[in-house]
RODO-2510 file (C-alpha; in nm, 4 decimals, decimal comma):
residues 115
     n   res          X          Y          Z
     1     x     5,3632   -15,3134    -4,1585
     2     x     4,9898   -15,3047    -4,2614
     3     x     4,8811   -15,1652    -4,5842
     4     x     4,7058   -14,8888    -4,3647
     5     x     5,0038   -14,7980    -4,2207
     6     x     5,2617   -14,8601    -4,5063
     7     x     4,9569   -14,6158    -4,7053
     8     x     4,9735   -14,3074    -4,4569
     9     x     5,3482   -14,3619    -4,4721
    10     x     5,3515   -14,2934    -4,8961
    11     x     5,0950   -14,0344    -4,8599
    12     x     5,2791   -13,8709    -4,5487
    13     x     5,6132   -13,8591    -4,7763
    14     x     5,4498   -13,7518    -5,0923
    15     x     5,2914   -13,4213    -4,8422
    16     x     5,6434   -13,3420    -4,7718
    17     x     5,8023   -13,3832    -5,1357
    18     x     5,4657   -13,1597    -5,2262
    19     x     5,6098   -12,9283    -4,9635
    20     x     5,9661   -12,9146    -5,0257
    21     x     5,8347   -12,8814    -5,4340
    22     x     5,7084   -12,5569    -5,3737
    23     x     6,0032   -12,4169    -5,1877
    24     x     6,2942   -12,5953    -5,3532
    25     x     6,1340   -12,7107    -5,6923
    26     x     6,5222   -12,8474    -5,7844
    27     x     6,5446   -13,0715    -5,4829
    28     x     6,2949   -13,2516    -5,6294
    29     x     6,2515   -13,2128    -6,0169
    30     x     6,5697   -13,4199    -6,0703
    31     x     6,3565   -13,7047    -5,8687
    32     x     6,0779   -13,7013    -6,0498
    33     x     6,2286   -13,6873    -6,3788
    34     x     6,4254   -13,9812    -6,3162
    35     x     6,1785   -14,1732    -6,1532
    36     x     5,9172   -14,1233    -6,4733
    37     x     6,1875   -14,1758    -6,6998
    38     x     6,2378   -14,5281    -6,5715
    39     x     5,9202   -14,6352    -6,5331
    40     x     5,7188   -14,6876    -6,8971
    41     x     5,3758   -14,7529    -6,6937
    42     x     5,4131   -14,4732    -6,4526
    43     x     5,5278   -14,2337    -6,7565
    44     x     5,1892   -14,3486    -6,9245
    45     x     4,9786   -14,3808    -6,6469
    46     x     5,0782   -13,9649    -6,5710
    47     x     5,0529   -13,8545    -6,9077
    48     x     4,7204   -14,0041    -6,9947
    49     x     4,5451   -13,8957    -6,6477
    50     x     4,6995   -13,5652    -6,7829
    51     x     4,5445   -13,6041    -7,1102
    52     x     4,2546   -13,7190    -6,9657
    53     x     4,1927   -13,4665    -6,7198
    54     x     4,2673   -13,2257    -7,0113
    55     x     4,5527   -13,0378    -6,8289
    56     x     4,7574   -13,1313    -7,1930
    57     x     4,6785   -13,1946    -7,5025
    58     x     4,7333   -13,5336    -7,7596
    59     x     5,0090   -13,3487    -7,9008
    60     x     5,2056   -13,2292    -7,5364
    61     x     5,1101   -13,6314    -7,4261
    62     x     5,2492   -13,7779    -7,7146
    63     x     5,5819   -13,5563    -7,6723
    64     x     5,5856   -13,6940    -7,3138
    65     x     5,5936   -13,9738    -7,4055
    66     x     5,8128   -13,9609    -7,6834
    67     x     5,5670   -14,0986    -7,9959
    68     x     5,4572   -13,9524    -8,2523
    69     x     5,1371   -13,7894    -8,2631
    70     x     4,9488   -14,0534    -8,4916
    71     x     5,1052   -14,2812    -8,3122
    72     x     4,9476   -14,1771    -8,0170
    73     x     4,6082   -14,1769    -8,1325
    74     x     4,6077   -14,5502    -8,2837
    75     x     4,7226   -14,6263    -7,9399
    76     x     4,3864   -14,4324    -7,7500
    77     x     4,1584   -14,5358    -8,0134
    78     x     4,3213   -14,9028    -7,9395
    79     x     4,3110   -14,8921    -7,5573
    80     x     3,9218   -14,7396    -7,5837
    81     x     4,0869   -14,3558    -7,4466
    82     x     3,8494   -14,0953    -7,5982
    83     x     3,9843   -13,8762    -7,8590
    84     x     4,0121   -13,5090    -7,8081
    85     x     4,0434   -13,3458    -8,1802
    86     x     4,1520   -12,9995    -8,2551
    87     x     4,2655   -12,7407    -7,9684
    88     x     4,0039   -12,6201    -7,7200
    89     x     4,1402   -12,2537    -7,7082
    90     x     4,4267   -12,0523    -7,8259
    91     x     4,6710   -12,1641    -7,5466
    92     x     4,6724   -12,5165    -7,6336
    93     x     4,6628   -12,4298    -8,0118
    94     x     5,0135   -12,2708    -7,9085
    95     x     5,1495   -12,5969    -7,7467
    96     x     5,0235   -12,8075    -8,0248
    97     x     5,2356   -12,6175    -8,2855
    98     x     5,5235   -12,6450    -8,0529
    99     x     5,5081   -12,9767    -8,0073
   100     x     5,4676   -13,0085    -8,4129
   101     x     5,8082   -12,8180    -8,4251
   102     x     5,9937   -12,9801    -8,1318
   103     x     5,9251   -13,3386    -8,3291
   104     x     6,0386   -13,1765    -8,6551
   105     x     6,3261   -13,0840    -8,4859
   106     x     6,4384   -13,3905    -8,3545
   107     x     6,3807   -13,5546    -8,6795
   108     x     6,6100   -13,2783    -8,8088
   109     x     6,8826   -13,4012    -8,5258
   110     x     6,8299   -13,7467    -8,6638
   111     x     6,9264   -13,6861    -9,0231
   112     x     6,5572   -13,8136    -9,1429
   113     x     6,2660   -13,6321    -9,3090
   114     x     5,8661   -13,6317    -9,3817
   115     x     5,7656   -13,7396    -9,6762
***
């Protein structure tokens, strides 16, 4: 198969999983969460375009990708991935503190603490 062919073939099947998304979103969530769950690089390679593209913020990416947010920003500021600092409206001030509280609660779950 050429890669032409094998190409139109991946972006013919990701039309229909786009397609059967919208109607059935369970048919396919399961997929999907599997299939980033499995792969580190893909994981990453979502979540930053994500970040990047600033549909979420360092705080939803670094829950994604299970990391701490410090952690998270050594990492960009390693890898040359521009920091964006502070919330850029109300809505994503919202998912910042919830992503503040869903890390202290797993460190709750865990039996550990903050200094």
């Amino acid at each position: 198969m050429s890669t032409k062919t094998a190409l139109a073939t991946q972006e013919w099947l990701l039309e229909e999983l786009m397609h059967i998304y919208r109607q059935h979103p369970e048919r396919v969530q399961g997929a999907l969460e599997r299939a980033l769950e499995g792969d580190e690089e893909l994981r990453w390679a979502v979540v930053v375009r994500a970040y990047l593209e600033k549909r979420i913020n360092l705080g939803k990416a670094a829950e994604l990708l299970g990391m701490h947010e410090l952690e998270l920003r050594e990492r960009f500021l390693a890898l040359g991935i521009p920091l964006r600092v502070g919330p850029a409206d109300v809505a994503e001030a919202r998912a910042e503190v919830e992503a503040v509280r869903s890390w202290f609660r797993e460190e709750e779950k865990e039996g550990t603490s903050s200094p």
